[in-house]
TORBANU-379236 format. One record per residue (C-alpha): residue number from 1; residue in three letters; z, x, y. Coordinates in pm, whole numbers, always signed. Each point is the difference from the previous one (the first is absolute). Example, Ala and Ser with C-alpha at 12.3 -4.5 7.8 and 13.67 -1.06 7.14 Angstrom:
REM TORBANU-379236
<pt k="1" r="ALA" pz="+780" px="+1230" py="-450"/>
<pt k="2" r="SER" pz="-66" px="+137" py="+344"/>
This chain:
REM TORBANU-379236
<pt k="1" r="UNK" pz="+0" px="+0" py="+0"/>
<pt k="2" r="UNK" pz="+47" px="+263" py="+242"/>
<pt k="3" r="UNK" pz="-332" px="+205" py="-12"/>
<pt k="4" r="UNK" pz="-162" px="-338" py="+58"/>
<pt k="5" r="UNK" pz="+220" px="-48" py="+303"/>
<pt k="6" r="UNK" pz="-83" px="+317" py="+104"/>
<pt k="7" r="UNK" pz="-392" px="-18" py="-25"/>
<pt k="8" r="UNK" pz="+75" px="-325" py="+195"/>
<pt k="9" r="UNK" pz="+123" px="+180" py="+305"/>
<pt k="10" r="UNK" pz="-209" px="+285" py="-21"/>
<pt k="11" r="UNK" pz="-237" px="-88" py="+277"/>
<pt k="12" r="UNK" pz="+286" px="-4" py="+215"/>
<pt k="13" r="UNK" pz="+45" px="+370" py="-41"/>
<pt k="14" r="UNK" pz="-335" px="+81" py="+88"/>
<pt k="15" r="UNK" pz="-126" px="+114" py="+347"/>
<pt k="16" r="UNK" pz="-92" px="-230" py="+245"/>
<pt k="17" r="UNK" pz="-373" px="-133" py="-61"/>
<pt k="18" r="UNK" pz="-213" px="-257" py="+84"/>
<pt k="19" r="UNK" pz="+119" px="-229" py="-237"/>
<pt k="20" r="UNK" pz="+360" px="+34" py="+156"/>
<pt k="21" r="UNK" pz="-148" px="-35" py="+329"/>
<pt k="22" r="UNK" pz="-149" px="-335" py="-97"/>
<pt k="23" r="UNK" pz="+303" px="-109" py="-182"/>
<pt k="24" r="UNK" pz="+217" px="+54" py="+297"/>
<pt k="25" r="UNK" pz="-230" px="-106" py="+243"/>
<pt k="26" r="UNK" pz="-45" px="-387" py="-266"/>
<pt k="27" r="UNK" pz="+421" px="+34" py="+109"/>
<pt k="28" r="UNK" pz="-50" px="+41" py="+335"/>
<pt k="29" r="UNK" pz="-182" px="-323" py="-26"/>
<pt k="30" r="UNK" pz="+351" px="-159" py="-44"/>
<pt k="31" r="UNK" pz="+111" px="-30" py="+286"/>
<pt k="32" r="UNK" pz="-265" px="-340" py="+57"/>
<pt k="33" r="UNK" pz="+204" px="-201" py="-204"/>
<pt k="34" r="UNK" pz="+299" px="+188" py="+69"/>
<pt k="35" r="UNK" pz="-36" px="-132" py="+412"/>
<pt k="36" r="UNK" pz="-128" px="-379" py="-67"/>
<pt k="37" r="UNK" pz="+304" px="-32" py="-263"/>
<pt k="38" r="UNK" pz="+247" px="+139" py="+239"/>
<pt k="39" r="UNK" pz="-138" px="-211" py="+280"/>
<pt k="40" r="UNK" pz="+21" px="-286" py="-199"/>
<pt k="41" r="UNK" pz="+320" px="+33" py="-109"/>
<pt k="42" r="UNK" pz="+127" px="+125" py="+325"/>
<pt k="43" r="UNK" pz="+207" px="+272" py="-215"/>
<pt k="44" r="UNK" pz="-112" px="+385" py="+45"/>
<pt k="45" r="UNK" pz="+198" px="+103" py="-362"/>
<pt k="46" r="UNK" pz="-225" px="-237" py="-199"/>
<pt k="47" r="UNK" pz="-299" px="+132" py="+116"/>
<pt k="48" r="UNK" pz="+95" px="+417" py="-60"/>
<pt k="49" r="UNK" pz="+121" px="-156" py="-369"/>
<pt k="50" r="UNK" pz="-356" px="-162" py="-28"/>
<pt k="51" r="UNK" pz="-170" px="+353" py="+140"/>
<pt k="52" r="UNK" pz="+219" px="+229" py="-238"/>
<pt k="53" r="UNK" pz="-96" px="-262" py="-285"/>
<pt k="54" r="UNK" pz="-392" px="+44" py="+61"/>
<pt k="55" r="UNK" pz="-21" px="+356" py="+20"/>
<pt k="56" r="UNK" pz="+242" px="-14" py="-363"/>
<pt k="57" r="UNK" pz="-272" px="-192" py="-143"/>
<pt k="58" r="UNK" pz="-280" px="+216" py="+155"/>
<pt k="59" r="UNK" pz="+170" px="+301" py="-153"/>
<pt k="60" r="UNK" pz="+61" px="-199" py="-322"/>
<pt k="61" r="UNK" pz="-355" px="-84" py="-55"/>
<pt k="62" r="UNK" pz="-150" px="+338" py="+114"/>
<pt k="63" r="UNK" pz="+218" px="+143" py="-236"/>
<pt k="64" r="UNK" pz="-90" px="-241" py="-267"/>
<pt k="65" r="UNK" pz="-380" px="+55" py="+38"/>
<pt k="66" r="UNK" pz="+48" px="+325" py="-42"/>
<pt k="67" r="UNK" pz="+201" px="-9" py="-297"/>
<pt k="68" r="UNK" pz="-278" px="-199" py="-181"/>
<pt k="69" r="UNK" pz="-252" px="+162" py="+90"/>
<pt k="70" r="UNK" pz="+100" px="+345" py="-104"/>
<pt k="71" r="UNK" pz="+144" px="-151" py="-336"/>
């Protein structure tokens, strides 16, 4: 279980690349739903929750892709 938790977070421990650049730049993107939900709901700690949440799943699925596709 632990080597394949390890080849999951491998691409973290790479050097930054374009693939990181896009992947934090799809995170940056965020911060659009981030400021209507925080608007809406007139509450500024919702809306870093719902930015911090994004950019987890961003992460989650970059890291994902990768996974599979070097599998």
């Amino acid at each position: 279980m632990s080597d394949k938790l390890k080849k999951f977070w491998a691409p973290m421990k790479e050097g930054f690349n374009k693939e990181h650049f896009i992947m934090n730049f799809m995170g940056a993107l965020g911060i659009i739903p981030c400021g209507w939900i925080s608007r809406e709901l007139d509450n500024l700690w919702v809306g870093f929750g719902v930015l911090i949440l994004w950019w987890a799943l961003v992460v989650l699925f970059y890291l994902s892709y990768r996974y599979l596709k070097n599998k």
